[in-house]
ROSE-4610 file (N, C-alpha, C; in Angstrom, 1 decimal, always signed):
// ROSE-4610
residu = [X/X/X/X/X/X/X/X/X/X/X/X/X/X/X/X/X/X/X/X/X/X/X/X/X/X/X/X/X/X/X/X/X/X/X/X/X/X/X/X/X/X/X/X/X/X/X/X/X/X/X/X/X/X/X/X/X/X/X/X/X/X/X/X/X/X/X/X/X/X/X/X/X/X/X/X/X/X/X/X/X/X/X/X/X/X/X/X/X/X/X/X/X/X/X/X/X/X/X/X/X/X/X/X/X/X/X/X/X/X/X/X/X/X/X/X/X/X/X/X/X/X/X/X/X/X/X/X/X/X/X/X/X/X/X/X/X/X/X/X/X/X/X/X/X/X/X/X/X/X/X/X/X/X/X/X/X/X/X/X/X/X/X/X/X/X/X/X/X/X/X/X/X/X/X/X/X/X/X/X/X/X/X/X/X/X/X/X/X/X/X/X/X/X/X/X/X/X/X/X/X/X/X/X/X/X/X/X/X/X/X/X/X/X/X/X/X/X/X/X/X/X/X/X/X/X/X/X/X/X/X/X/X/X/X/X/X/X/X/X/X/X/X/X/X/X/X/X/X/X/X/X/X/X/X/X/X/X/X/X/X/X/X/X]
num = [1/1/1/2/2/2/3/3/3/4/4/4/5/5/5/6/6/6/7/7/7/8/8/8/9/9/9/10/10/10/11/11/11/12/12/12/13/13/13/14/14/14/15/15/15/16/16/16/17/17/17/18/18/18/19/19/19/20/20/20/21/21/21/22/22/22/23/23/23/24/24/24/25/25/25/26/26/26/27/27/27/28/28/28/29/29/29/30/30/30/31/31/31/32/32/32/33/33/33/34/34/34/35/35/35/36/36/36/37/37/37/38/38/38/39/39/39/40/40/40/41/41/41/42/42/42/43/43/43/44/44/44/45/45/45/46/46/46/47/47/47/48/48/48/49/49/49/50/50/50/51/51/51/52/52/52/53/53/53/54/54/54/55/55/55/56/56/56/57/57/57/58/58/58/59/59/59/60/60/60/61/61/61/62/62/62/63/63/63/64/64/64/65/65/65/66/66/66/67/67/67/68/68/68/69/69/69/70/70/70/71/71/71/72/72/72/73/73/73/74/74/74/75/75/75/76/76/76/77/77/77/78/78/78/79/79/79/80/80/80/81/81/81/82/82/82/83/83/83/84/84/84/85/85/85/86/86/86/87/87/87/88/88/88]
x = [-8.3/-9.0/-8.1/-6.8/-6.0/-5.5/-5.7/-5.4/-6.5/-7.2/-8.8/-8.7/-8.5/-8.0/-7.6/-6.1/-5.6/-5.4/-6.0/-6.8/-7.3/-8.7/-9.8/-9.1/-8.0/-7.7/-6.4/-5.9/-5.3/-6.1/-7.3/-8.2/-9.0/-9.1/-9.6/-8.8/-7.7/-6.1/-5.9/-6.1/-5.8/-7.2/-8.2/-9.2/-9.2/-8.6/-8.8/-7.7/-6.7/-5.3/-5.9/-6.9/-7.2/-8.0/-8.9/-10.2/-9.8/-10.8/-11.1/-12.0/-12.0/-12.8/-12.3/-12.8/-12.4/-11.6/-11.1/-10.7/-12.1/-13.1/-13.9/-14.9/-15.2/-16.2/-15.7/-14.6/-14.2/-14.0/-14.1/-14.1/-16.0/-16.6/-17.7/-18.5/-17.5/-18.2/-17.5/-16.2/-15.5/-16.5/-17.7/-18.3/-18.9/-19.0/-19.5/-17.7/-16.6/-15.7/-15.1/-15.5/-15.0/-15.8/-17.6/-18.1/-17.6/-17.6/-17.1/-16.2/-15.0/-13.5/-14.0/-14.8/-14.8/-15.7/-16.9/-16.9/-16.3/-15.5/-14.7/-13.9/-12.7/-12.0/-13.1/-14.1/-14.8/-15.0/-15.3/-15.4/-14.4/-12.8/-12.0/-11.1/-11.8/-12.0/-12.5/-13.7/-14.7/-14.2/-14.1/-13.8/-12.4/-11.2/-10.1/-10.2/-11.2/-11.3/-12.1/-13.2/-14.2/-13.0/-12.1/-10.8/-10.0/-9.7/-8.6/-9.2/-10.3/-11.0/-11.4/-11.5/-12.3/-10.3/-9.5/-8.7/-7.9/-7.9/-7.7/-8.5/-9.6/-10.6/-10.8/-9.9/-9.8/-8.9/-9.5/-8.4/-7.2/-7.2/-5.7/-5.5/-5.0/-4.7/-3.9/-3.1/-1.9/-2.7/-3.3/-4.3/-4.9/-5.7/-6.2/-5.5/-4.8/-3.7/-2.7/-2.6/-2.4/-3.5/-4.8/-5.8/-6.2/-6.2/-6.3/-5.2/-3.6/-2.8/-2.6/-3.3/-2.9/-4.5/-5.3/-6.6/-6.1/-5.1/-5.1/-4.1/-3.1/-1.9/-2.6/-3.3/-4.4/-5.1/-5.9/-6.4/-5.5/-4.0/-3.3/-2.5/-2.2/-1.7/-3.0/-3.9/-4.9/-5.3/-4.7/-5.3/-3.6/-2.8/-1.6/-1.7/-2.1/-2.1/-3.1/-4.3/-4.7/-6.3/-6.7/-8.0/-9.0/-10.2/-11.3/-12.1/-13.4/-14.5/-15.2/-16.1/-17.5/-18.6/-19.1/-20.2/-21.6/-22.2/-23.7/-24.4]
y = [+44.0/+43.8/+43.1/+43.7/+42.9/+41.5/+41.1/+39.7/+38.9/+39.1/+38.6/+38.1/+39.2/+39.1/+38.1/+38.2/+37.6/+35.9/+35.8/+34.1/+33.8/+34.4/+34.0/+34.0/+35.1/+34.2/+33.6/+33.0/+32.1/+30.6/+31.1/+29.7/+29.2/+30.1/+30.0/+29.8/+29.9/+29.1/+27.8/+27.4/+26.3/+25.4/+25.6/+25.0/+24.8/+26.1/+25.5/+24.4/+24.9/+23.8/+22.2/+22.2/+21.3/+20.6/+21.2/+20.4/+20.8/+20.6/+21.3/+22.0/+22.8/+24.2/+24.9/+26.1/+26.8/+27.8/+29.0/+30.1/+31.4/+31.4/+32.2/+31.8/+30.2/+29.4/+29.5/+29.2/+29.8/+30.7/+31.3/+33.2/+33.3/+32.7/+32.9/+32.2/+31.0/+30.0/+30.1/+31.4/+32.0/+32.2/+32.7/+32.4/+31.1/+30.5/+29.0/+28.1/+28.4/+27.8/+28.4/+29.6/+30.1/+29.3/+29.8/+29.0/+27.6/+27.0/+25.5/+24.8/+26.4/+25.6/+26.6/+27.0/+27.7/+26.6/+25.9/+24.7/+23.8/+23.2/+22.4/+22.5/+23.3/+24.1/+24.1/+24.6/+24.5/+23.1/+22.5/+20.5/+19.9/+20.1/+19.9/+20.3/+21.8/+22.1/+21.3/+21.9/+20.6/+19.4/+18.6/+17.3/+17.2/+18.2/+17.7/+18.1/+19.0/+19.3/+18.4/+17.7/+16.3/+15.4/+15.4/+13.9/+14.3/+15.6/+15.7/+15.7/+15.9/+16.1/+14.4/+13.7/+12.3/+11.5/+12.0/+11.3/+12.0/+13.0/+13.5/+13.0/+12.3/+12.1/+10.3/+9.4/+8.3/+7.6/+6.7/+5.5/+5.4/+4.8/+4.4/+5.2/+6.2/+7.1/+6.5/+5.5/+5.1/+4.2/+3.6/+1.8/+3.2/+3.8/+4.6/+5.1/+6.1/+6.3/+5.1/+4.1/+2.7/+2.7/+2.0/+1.2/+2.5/+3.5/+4.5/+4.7/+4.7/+4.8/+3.5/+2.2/+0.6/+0.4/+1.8/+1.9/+1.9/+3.5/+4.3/+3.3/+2.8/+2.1/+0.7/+0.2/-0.8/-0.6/+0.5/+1.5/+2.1/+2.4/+3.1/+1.5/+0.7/-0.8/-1.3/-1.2/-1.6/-1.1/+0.0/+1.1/+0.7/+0.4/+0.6/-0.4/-1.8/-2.8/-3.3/-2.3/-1.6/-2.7/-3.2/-4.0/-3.0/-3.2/-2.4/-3.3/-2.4/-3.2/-3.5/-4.2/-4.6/-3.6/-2.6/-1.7/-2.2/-1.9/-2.1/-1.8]
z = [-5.2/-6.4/-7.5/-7.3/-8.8/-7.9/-7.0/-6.9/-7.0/-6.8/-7.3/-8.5/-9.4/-10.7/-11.4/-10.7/-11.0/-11.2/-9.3/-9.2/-10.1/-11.1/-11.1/-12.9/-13.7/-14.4/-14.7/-13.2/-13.4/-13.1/-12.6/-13.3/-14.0/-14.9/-16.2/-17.4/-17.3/-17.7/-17.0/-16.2/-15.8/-16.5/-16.3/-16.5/-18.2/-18.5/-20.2/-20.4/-19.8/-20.0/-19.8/-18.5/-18.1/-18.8/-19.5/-20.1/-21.4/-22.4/-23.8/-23.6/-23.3/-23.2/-23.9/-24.5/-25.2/-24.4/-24.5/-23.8/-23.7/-24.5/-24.7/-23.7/-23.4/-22.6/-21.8/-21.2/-19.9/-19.8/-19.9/-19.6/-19.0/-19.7/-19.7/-18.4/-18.4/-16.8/-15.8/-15.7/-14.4/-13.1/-13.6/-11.8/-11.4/-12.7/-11.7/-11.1/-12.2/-11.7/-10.5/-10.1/-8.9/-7.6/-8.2/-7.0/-6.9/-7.6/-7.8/-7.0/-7.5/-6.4/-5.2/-4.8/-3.3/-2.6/-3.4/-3.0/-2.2/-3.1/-3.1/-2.2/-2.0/-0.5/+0.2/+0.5/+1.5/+2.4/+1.3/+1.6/+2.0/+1.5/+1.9/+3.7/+3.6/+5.2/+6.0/+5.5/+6.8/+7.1/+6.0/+6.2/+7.1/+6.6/+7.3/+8.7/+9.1/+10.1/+11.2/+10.9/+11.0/+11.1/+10.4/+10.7/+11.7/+11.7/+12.7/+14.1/+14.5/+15.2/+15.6/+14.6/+15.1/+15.6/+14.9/+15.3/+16.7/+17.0/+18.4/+19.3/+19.5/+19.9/+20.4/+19.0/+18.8/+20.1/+20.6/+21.7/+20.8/+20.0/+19.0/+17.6/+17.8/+16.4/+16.0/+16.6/+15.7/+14.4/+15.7/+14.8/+13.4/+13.8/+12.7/+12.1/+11.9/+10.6/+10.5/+10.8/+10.1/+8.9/+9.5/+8.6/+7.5/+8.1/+6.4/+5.8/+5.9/+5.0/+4.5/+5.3/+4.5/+3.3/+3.8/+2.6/+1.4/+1.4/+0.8/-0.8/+0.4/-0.7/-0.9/-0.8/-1.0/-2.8/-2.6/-4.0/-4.8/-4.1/-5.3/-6.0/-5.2/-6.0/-6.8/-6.6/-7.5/-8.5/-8.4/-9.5/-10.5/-9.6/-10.7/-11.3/-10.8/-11.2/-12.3/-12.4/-13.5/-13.4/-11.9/-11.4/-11.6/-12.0/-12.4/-11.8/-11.0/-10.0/-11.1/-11.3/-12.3/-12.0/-13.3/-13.2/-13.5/-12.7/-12.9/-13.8]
């Protein structure tokens, strides 16, 4: 029970650090930001588990972890280089 605790407000400190939230409002939206990040870990499961899975699975894992890490640094030079797509 006290590590529970403890998680839940060490993320209600993070999330104020993180946003402008107050400390009182976060205190107050602790069970949606719990459900939130248990969410979110949850998504990140699945999914890494959907990739590891498709790439065990793949003829050429190399070719594939090529063309997603040549994605990845593709979007991070673009983003450093400071290219913005046109919004609709």
């Amino acid at each position: 029970m006290a590590v529970a605790s403890v998680a839940v407000t060490t993320l209600v400190v993070v999330t104020v650090w993180v946003t402008d939230l107050s400390f009182g409002r976060a205190i107050l939206l602790a069970p949606v930001l719990v459900v939130g990040l248990a969410a979110a870990a949850g998504l990140v499961v699945f999914w890494s588990r959907v990739g590891w899975q498709s790439l065990r699975q793949a003829r050429h894992p190399r070719l594939l972890i090529a063309a997603t890490a040549a994605f990845v640094l593709l979007l991070v030079g673009l983003t450093l280089l400071g290219v913005q797509l046109p919004r609709e």
